[in-house]
MARBA-3410 file (N, C-alpha, C, O; in Angstrom, 1 decimal):
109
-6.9,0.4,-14.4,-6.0,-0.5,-13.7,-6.9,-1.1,-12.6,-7.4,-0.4,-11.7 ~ -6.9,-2.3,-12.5,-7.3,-3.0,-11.4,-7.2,-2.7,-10.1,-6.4,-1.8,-9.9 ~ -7.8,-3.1,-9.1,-7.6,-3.0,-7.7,-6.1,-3.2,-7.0,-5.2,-2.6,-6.3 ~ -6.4,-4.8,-7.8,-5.3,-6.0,-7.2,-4.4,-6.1,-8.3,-4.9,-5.9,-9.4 ~ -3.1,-6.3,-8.1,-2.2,-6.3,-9.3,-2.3,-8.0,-9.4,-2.2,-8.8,-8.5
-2.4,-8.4,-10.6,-1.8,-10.0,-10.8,-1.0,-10.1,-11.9,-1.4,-9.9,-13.0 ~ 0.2,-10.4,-11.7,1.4,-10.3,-12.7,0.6,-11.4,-13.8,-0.1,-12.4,-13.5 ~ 0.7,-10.9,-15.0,0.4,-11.7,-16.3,-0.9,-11.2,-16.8,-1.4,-11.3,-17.9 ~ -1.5,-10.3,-15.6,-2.8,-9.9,-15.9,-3.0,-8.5,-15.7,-4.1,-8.0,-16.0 ~ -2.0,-7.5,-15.1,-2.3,-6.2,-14.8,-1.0,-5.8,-15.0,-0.1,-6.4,-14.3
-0.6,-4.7,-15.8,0.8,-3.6,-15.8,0.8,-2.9,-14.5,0.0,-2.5,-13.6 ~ 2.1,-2.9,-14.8,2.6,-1.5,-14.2,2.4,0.0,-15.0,3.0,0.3,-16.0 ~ 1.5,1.0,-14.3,1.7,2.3,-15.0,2.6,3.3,-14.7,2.7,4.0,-13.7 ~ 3.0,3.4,-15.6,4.0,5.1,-15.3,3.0,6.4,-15.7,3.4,7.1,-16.6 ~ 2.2,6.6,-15.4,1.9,8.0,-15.4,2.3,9.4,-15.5,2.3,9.8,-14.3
2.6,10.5,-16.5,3.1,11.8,-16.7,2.7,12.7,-17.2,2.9,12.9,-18.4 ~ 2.0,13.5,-16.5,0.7,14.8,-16.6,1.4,16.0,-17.7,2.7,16.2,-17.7 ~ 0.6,16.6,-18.3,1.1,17.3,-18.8,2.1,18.5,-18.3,2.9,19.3,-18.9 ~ 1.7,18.4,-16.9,2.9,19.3,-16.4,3.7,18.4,-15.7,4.3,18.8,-14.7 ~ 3.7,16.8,-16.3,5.4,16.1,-16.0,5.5,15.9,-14.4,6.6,15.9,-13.8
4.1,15.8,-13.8,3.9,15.5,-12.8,4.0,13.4,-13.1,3.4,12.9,-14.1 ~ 4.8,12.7,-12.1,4.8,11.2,-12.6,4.9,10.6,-11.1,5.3,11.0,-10.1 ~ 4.0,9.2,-11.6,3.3,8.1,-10.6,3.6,7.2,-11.5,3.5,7.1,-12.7 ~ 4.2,6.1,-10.4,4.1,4.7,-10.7,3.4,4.1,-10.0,3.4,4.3,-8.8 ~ 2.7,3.0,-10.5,1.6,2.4,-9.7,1.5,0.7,-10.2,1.7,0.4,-11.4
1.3,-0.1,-9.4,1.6,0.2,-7.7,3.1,-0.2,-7.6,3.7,-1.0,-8.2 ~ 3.4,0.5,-6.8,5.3,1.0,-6.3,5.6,-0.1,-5.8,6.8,-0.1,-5.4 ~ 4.8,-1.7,-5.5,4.9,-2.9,-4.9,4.0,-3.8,-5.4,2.8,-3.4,-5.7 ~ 4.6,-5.5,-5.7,4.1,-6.6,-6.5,4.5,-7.4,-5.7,5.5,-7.2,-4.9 ~ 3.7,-8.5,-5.7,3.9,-9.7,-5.5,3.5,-10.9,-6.4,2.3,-11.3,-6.6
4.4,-11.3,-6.7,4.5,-12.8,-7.7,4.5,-13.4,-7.0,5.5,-13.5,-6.4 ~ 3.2,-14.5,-6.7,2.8,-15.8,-6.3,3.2,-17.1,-7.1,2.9,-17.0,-8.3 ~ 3.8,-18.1,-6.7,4.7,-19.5,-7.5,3.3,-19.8,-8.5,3.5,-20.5,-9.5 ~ 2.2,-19.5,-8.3,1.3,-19.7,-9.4,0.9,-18.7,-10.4,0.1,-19.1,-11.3 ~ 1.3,-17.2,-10.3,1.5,-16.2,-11.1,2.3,-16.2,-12.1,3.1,-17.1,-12.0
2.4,-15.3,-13.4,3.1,-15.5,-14.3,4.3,-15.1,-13.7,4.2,-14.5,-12.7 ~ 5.5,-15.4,-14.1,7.0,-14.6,-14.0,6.9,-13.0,-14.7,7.5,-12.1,-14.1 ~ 6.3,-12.7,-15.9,6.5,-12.0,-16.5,5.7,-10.5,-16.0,4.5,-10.4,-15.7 ~ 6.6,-9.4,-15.9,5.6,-8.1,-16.1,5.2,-6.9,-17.2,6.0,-6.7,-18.1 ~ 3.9,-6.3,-16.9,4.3,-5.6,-18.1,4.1,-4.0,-17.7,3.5,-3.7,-16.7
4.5,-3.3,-18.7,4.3,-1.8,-18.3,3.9,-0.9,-19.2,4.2,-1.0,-20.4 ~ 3.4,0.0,-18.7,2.4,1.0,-19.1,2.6,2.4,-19.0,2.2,3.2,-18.1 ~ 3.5,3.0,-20.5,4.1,4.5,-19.9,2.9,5.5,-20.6,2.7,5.7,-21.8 ~ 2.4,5.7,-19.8,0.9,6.7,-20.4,1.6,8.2,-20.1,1.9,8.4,-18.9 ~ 2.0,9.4,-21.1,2.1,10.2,-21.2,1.2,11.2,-21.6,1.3,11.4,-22.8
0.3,11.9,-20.9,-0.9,12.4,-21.2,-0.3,13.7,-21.9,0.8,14.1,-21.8 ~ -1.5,14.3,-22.8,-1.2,16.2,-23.4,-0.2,16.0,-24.3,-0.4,15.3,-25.2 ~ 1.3,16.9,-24.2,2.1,17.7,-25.3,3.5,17.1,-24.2,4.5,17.7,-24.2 ~ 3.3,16.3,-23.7,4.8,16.0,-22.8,5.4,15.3,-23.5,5.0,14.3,-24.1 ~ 6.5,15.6,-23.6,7.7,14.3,-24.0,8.4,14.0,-22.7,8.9,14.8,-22.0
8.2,12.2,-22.4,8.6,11.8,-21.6,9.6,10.6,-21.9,10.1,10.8,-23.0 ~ 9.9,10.1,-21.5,10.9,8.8,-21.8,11.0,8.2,-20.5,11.1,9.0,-19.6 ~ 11.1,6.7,-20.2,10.9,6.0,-19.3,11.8,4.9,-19.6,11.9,4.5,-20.8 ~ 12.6,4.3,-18.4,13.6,3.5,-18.7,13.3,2.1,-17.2,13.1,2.3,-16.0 ~ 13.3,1.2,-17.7,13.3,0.4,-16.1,14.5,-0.1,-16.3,15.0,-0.1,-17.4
15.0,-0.5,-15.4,16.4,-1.2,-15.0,16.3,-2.1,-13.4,15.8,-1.9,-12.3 ~ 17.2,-3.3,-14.2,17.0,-4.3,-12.9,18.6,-4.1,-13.0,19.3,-3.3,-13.5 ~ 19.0,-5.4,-12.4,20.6,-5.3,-12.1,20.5,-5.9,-13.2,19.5,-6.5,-13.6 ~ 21.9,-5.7,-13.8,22.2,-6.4,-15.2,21.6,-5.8,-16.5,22.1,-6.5,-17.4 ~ 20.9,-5.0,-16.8,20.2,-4.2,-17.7,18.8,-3.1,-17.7,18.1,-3.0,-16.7
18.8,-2.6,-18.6,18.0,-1.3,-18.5,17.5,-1.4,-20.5,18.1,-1.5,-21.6 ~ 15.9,-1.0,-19.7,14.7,-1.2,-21.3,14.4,0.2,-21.3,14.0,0.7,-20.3 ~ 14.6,1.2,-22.6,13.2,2.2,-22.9,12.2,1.9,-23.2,12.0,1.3,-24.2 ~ 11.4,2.4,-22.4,10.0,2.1,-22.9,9.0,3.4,-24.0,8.8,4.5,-23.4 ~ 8.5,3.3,-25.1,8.1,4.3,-25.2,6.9,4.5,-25.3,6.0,3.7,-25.6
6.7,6.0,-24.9,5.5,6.7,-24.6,4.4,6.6,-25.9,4.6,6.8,-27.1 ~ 3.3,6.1,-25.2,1.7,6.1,-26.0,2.0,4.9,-26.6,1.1,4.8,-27.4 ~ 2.8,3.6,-26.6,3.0,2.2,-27.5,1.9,1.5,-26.6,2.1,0.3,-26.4 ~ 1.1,2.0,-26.0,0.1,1.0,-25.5,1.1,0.4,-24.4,1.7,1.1,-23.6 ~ 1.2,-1.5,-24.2,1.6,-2.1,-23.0,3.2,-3.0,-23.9,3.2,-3.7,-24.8
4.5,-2.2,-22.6,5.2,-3.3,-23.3,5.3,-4.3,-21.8,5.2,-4.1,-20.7 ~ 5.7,-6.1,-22.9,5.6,-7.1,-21.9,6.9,-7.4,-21.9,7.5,-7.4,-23.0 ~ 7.7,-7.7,-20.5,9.2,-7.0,-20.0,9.5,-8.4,-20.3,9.0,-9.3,-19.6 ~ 10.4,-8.9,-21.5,11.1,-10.3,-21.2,11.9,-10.9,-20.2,12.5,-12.0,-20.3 ~ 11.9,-10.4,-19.3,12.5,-10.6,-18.2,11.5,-11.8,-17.1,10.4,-11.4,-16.6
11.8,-13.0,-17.0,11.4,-13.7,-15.7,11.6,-13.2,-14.8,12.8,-13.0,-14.5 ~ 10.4,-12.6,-13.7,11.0,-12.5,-12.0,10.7,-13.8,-11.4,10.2,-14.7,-12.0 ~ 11.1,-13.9,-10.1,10.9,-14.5,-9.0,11.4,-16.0,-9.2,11.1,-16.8,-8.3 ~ 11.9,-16.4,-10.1,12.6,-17.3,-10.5,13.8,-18.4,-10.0,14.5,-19.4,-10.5 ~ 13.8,-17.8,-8.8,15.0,-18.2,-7.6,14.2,-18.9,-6.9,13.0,-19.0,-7.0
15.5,-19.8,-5.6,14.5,-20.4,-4.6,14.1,-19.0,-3.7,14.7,-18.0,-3.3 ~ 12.8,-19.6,-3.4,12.1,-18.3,-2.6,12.6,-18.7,-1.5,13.1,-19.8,-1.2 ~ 12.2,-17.3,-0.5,11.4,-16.0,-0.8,12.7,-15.4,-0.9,13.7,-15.8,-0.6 ~ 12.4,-14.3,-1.4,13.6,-13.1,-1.9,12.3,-11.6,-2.8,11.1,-11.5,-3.2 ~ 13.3,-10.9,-2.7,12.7,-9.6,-3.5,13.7,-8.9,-4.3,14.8,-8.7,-3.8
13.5,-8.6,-5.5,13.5,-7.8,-6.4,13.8,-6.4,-6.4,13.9,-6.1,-5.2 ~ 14.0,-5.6,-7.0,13.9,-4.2,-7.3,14.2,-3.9,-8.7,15.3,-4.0,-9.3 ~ 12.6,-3.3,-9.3,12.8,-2.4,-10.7,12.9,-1.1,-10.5,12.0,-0.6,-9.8 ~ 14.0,-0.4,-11.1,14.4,1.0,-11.0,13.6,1.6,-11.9,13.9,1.3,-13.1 ~ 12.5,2.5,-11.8,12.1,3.6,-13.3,12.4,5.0,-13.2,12.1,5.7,-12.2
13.0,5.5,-14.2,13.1,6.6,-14.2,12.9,6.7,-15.6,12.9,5.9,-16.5 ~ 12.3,8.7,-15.4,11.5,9.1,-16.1,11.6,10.2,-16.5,11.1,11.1,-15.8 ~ 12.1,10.7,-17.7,12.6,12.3,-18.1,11.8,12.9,-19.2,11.8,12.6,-20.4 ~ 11.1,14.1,-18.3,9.8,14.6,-18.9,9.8,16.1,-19.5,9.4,17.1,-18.9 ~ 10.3,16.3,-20.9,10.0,17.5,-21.3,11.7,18.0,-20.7,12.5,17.1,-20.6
12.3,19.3,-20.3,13.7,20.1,-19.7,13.8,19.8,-18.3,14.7,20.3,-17.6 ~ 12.6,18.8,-17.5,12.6,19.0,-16.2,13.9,18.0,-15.5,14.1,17.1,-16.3 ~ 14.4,17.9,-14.7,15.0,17.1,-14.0,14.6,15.3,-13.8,13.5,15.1,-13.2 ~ 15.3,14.2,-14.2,14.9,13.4,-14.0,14.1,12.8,-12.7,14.3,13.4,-11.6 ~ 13.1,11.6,-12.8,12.1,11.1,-11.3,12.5,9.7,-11.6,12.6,9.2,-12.7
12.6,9.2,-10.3,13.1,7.9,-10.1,12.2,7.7,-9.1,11.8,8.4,-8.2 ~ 11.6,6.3,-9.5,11.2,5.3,-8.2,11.1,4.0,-8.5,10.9,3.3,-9.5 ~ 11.4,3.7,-7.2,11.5,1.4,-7.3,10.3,1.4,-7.2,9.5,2.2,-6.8 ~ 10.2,0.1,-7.9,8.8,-0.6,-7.6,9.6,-2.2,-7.3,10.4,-2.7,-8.1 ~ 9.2,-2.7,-6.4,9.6,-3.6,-5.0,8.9,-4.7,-6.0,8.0,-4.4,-6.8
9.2,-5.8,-5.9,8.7,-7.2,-6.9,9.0,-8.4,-5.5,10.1,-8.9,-5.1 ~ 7.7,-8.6,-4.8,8.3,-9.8,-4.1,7.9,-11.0,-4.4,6.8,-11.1,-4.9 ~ 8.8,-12.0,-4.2,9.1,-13.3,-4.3,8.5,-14.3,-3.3,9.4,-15.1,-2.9 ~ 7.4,-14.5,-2.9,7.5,-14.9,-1.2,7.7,-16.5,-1.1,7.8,-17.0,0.0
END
């Protein structure tokens, strides 16, 4: 994963260790009016985990699944008159453990 995130050029990763330890990275984006609209995401499940990962914006919710490489989210952000921000919800249920939730912030500037 890159340094710098550039929407059209760098995912989002979900990360989930074999002991269902989970990171999303980076938890914050910014889409620049010359950046793509589009994101994409990256659920890397390492070892013997069964994970499942879901994003949800208002209005709908994608599974994404585990080891499919990168999916690219049909969804346009930042598409409004700016500036404004966003919020993608992921949550992530790994193996009998209790579900993990975190936003990852999409701004619009």
């Amino acid at each position: 994963m890159p340094d710098a995130f550039v929407a059209g050029q760098s995912c989002i990763a979900i990360q989930t260790s074999v002991t269902c330890d989970t990171q999303v990275f980076p938890s914050s984006v910014t889409i620049q009016t010359t950046d793509s609209p589009y994101l994409c995401w990256f659920n890397n499940v390492q070892g013997g985990s069964i994970a499942s990962a879901v994003v949800a914006y208002e209005g709908g919710a994608t599974a994404i699944i585990p080891h499919r490489d990168i999916w690219t989210d049909p969804t346009p952000h930042c598409t409004g008159a700016r500036p404004y921000d966003e919020v993608a919800h992921v949550s992530i249920t790994c193996n009998t453990q209790l579900p993990f939730a975190e936003d990852v912030h999409i701004h619009c500037p």
